[in-house]
C-alpha positions as CSV (number, residue, x, y, z in Angstrom):
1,X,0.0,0.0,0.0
2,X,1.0,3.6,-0.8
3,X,2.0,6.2,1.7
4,X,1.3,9.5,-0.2
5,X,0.0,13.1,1.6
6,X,-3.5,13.4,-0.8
7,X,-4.5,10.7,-3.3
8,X,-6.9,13.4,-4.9
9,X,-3.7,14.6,-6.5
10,X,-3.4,11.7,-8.7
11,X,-4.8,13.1,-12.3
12,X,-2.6,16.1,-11.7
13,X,0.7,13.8,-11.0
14,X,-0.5,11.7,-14.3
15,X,-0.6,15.1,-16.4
16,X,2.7,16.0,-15.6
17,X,4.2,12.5,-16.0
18,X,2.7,12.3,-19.4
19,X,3.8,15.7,-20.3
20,X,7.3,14.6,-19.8
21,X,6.7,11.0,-21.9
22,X,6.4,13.3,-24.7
23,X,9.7,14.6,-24.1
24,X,11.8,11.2,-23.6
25,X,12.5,9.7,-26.6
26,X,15.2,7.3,-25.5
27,X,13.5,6.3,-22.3
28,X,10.1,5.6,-24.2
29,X,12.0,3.0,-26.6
30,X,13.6,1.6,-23.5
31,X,10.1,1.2,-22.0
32,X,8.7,-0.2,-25.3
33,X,11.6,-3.1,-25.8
34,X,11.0,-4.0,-21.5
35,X,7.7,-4.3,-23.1
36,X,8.0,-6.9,-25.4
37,X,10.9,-8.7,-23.2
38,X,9.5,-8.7,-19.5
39,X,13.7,-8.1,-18.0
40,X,12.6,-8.1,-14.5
41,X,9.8,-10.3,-14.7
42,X,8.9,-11.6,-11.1
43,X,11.5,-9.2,-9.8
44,X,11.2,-6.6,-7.1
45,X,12.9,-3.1,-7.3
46,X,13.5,-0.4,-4.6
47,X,14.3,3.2,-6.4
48,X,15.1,6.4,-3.8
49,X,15.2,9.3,-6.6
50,X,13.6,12.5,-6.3
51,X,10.0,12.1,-6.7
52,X,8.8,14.3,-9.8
53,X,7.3,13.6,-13.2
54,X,10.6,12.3,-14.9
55,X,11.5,9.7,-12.0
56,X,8.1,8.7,-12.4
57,X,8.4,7.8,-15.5
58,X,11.3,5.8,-15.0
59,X,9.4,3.8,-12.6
60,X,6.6,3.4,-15.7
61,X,9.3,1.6,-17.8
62,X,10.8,-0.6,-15.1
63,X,7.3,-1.9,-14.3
64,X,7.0,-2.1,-17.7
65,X,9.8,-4.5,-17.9
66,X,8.0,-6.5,-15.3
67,X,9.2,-5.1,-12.4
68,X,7.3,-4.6,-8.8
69,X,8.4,-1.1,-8.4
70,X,8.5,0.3,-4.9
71,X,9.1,4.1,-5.3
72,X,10.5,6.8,-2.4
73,X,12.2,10.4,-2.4
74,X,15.5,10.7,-1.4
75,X,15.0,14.7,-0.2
76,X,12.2,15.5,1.6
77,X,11.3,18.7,0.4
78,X,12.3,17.9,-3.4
79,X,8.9,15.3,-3.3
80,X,6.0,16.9,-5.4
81,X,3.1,15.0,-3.6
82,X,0.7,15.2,-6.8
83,X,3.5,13.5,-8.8
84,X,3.7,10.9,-6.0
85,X,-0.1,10.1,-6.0
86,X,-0.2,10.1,-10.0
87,X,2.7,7.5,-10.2
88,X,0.6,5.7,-7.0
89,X,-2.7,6.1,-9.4
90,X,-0.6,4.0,-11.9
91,X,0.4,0.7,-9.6
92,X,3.7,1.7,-8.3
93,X,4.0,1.6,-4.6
94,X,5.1,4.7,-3.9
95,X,6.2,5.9,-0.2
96,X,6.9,9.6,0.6
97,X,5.6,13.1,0.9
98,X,7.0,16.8,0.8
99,X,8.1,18.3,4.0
100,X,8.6,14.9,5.5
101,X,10.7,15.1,8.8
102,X,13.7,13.4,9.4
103,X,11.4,10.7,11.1
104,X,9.2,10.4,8.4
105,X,11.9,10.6,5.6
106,X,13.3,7.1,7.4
107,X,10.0,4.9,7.4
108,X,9.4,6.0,3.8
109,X,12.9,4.5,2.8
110,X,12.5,1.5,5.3
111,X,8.5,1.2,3.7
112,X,10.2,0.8,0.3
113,X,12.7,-1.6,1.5
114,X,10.6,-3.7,3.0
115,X,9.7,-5.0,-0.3
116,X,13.2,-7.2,0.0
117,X,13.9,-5.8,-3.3
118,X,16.3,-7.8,-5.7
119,X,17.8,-5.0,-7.2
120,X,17.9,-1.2,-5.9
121,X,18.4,2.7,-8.0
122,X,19.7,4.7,-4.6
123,X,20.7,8.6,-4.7
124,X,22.8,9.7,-2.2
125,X,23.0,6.5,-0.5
126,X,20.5,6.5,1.8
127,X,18.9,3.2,1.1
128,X,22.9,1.9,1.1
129,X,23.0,3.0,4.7
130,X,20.1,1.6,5.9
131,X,20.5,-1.7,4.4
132,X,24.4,-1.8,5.5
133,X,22.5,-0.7,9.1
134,X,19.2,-1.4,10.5
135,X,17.4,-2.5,7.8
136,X,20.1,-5.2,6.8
137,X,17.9,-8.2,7.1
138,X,16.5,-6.1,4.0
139,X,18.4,-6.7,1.5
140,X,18.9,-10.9,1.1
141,X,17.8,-11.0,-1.9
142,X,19.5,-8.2,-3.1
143,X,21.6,-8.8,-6.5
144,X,23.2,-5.0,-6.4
145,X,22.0,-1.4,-8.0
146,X,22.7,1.7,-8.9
147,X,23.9,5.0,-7.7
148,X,22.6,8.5,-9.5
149,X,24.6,11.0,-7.9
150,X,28.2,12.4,-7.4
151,X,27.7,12.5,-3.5
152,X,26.4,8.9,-3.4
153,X,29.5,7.7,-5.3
154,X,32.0,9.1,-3.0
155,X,30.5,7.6,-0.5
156,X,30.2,4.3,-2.5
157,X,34.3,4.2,-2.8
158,X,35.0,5.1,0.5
159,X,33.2,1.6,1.5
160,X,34.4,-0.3,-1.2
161,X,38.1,1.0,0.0
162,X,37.2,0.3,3.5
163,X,35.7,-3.7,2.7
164,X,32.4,-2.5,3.6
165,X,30.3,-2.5,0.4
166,X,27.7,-5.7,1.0
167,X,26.8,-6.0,-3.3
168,X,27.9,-4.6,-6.3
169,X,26.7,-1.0,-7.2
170,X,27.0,0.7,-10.9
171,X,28.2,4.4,-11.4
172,X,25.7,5.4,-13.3
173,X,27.3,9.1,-12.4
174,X,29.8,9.0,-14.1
175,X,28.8,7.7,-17.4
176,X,28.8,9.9,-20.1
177,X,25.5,10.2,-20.9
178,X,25.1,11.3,-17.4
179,X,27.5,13.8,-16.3
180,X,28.4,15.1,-19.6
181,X,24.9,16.5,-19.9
182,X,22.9,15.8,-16.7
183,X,25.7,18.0,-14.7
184,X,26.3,20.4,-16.8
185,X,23.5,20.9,-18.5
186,X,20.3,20.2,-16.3
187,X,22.0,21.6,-13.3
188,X,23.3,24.4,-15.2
189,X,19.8,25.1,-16.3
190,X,17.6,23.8,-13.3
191,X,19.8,25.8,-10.4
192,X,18.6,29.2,-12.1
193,X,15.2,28.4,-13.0
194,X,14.8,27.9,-9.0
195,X,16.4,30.6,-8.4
196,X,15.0,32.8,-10.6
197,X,11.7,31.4,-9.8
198,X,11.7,31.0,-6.2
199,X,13.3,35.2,-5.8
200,X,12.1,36.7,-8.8
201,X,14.9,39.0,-9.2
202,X,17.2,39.6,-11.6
203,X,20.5,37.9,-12.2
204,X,22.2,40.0,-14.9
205,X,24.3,42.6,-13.3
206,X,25.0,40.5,-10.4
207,X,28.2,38.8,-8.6
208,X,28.0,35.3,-8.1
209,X,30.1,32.8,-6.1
210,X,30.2,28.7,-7.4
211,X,31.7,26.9,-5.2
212,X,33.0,24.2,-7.0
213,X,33.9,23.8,-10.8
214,X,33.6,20.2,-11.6
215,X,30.7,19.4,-14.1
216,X,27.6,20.8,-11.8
217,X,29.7,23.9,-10.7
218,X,30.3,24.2,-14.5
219,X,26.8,24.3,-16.1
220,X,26.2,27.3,-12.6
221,X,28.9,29.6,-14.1
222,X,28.2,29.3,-17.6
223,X,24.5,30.2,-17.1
224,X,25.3,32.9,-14.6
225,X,27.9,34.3,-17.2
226,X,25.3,33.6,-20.2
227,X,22.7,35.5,-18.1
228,X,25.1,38.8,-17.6
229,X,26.6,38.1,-14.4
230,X,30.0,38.6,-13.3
231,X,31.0,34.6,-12.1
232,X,33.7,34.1,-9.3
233,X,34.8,30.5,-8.8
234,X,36.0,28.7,-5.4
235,X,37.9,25.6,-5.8
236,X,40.3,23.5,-4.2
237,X,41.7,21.6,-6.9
238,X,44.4,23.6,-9.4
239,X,43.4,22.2,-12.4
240,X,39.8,22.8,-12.3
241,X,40.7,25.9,-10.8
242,X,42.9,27.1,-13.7
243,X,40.0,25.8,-16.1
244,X,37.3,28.5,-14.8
245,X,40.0,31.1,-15.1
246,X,40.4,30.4,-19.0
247,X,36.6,29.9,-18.9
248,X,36.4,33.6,-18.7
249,X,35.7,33.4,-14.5
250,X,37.8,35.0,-11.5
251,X,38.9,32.5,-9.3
252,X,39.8,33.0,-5.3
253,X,39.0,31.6,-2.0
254,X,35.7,31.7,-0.3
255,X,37.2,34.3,2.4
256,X,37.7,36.3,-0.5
257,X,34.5,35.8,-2.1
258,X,32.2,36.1,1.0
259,X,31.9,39.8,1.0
260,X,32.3,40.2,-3.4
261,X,28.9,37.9,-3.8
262,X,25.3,38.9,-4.2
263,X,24.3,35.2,-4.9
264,X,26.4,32.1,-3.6
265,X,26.1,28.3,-4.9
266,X,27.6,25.6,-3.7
267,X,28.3,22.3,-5.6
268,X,31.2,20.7,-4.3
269,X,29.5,17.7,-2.7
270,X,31.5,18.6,0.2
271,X,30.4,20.2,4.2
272,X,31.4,23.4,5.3
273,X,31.8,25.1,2.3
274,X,30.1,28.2,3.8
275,X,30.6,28.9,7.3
276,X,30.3,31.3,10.2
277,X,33.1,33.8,9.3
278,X,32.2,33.6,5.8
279,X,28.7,34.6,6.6
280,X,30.3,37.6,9.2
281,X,31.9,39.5,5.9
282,X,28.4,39.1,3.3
283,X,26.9,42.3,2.0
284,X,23.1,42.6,3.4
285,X,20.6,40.7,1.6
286,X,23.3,37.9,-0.1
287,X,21.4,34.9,-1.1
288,X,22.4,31.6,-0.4
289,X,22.2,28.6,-2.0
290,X,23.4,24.8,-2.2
291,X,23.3,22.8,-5.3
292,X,25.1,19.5,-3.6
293,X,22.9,16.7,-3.0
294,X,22.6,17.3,1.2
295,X,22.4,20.1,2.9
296,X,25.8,20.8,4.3
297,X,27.6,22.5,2.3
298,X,26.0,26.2,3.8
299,X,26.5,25.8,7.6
300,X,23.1,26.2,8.6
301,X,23.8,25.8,12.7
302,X,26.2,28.8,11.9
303,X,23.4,30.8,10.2
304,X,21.0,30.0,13.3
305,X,24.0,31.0,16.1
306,X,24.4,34.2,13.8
307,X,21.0,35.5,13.7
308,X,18.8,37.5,16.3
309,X,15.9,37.0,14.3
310,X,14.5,34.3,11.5
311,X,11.6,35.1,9.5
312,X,10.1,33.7,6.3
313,X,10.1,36.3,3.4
314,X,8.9,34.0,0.4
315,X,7.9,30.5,-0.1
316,X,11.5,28.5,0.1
317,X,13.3,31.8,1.5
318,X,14.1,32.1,5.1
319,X,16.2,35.5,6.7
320,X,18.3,35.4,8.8
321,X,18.6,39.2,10.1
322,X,21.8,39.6,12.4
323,X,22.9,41.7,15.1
324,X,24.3,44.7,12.5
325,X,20.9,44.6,10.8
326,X,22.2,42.7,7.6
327,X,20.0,40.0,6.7
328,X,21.5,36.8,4.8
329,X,18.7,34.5,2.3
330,X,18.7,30.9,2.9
331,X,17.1,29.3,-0.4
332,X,15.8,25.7,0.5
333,X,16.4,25.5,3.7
334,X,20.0,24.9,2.0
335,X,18.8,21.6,0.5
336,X,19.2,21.1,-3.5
337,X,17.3,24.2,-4.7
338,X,16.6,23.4,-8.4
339,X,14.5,20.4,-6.8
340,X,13.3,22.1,-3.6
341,X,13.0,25.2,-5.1
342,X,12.0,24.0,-8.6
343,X,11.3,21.0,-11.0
344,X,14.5,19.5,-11.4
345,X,16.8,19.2,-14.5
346,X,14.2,19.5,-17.8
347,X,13.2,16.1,-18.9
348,X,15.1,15.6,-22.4
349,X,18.2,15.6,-19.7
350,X,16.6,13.3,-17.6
351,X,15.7,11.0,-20.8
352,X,19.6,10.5,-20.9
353,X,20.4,9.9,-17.3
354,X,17.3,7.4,-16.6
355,X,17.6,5.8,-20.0
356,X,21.5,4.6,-18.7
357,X,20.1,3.8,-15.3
358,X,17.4,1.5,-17.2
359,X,19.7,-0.7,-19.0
360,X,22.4,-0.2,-15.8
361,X,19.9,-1.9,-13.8
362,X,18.8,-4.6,-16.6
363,X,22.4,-5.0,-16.9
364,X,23.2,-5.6,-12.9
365,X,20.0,-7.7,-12.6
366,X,22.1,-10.4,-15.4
367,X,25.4,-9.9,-14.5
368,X,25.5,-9.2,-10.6
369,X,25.8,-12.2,-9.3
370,X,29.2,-12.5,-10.7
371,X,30.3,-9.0,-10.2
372,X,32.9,-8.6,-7.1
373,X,31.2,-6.3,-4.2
374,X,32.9,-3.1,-5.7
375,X,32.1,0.3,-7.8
376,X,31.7,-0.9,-10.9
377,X,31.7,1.3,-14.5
378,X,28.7,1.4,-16.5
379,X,29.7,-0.4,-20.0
380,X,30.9,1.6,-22.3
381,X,28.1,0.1,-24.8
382,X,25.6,1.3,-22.7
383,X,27.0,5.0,-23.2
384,X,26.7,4.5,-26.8
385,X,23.6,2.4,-27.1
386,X,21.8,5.4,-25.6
387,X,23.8,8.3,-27.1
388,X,22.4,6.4,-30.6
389,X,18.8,6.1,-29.2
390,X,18.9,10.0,-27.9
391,X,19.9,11.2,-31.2
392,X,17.2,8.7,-33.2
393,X,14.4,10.0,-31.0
394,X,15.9,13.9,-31.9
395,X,15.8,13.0,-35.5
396,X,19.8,13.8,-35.6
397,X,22.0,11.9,-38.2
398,X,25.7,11.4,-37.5
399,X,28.5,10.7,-39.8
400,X,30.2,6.9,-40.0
401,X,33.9,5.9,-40.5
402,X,35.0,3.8,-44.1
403,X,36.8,0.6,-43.4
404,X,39.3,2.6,-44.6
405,X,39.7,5.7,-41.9
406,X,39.0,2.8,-39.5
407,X,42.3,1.0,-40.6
408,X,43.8,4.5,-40.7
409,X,43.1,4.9,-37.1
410,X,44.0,1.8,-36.1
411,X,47.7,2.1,-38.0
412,X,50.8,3.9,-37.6
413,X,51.1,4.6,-41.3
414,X,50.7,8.1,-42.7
């Protein structure tokens, strides 16, 4: 049974899930060969995404395949609750709602656990944690899964270095067809429709601090830059650093930054990245903002010791006035604000990203059993096999070696 906030919801979640079908191409052939085939027929699957329209769909196609999908969020304010009773409405059992507390948040991962699922899509690792924890007894069925997110993956390694990963787990994060253009592109685009969105003020004109400059820290600056702003870049790593310089962005420290910034977003992944005597030196009304998957990177405890008063100003803005009378903008409660804030990354990105976690999974549920308990790459044929369907279902044509450049290539003669 379901654990959704209001089932009368439903046709509005089914609107917006179809609205994105249309806009999927590679995930709808996916869905139509899982058809036909039945993959994970008699199989069980536990998927911790962010609940909106385009994870929704994702869950369509694996049921599709045959699947007994078991649905949760793995944010609690980035659930939309109509989307949650649509996907419900549909025959996926789906477990969460927005604004759950921590509490809550827990017995909607455990609810969709307690399936004993044979194969698992986690973000973040929260269902990793649980089932290396107190819900072990969970997972003995469990053939492996897959992880969505850069955050999730560090933490992924770390066990795997440590001995202490209990099944195989594929990176679907750093495949191509994910961080190439999910990074870069739908967080370079989703971070400022939030933002935009959620202040309704104008970015042109303003100075804004990324933290970070890998792929996600990327697609922020270019947008910003794109959108007239005048980009500085925080990083800790020299070669990435000296990348956003001759990307056309000044790069310092944060201490540097704090007081330069009208707008600060962080996407490193990492805690601390914003902190008490960072927030000390920020002009009046700076905004802040976190684009890593929790909500660590701004030091919220800081902001709270900081601040003789906290007030809402608009829906997903909090102030924090302090003691001088300057008043700092939390976005999100410093949770992921293009899916707390906003709708996530547009769904022809998320056609990309879920059609590699489909065949990832299908790919896990035949293979896993003889994979080592490790990180594993997604196959490189997977890349390609939906980098070919993406650009079939955009009507794009591409250009195709001779068997002669192909022995070219693969000689040493001019």
């Amino acid at each position: 049974m379901s654990i959704v906030k209001d089932m009368s919801l439903a046709e509005r979640g089914r609107m917006k899930i179809a609205w994105v079908q249309d806009f999927m191409p590679a995930l709808s052939a996916i869905r139509a060969r899982f058809e036909k085939e039945k993959p994970f027929a008699g199989r069980k699957i536990t998927m911790s995404i962010h609940m909106e329209a385009k994870t929704a769909y994702l869950a369509l196609c694996l049921a599709a395949g045959g699947a007994e999908v078991h649905a949760t969020g793995c944010n609690p304010l980035s659930t939309q609750d109509d989307v949650a009773a649509g996907l419900a409405s549909l025959g996926v059992n789906v477990y969460c709602w927005h604004g759950a507390t921590a509490e809550e948040y827990e017995q909607h991962l455990t609810a969709a656990l307690s399936c004993h699922p044979d194969l698992i899509i986690d973000d973040g690792g929260d269902l990793l944690n649980l089932l290396s924890g107190k819900c072990r007894e969970l997972g003995d069925r469990l053939i492996g899964g897959c992880e969505e997110t850069t955050t999730g993956i560090h933490r992924l390694k770390a066990r795997a270095a440590a001995g202490a990963l209990p099944f195989p787990m594929m990176n679907v994060n750093d495949a191509k067809c994910k961080h190439y253009y999910d990074n870069k592109y739908g967080t370079g685009q989703s971070v400022w429709d939030a933002i935009m969105h959620t202040t309704n003020l104008l970015v042109a004109g303003k100075t804004v601090v990324v933290a970070g400059y890998g792929y996600c820290g990327r697609g922020v600056a270019m947008r910003a830059k794109g959108m007239g702003a005048n980009v500085i870049v925080t990083e800790i790593d020299p070669i990435k650093a000296l990348e956003a310089t001759m990307d056309g962005h000044r790069v310092m420290p944060m201490d540097q930054a704090a007081p330069e910034g009208d707008l600060f977003v962080t996407t490193t992944g990492c805690k601390d990245v914003i902190v008490r005597r960072h927030m000390e030196v920020m002009k009046d009304n700076a905004f802040l903002s976190n684009a890593g998957h929790f909500n660590v990177e701004v030091n919220g405890e800081d902001l709270e010791a900081l601040a003789v008063r906290v007030y809402p100003r608009r829906d997903e803005i909090v102030g924090y006035e302090l003691s001088d009378g300057r008043t700092l903008n939390l976005l999100a409660e410093g949770r992921l604000v293009n899916l707390a804030s906003g709708n996530g990354h547009p769904a022809e990105i998320m056609d990309t990203s879920f059609a590699i976690q489909s065949l990832s999974l299908e790919y896990m549920l035949r293979h896993g059993k003889d994979l080592r308990k490790d990180v594993h790459e997604v196959p490189a044929e997977i890349d390609a096999a939906v980098s070919r369907l993406k650009l079939d279902g955009s009507g794009l044509k591409i250009d195709a070696l001779t068997e002669e450049q192909a022995q070219y290539l693969q000689g040493w003669e001019v």
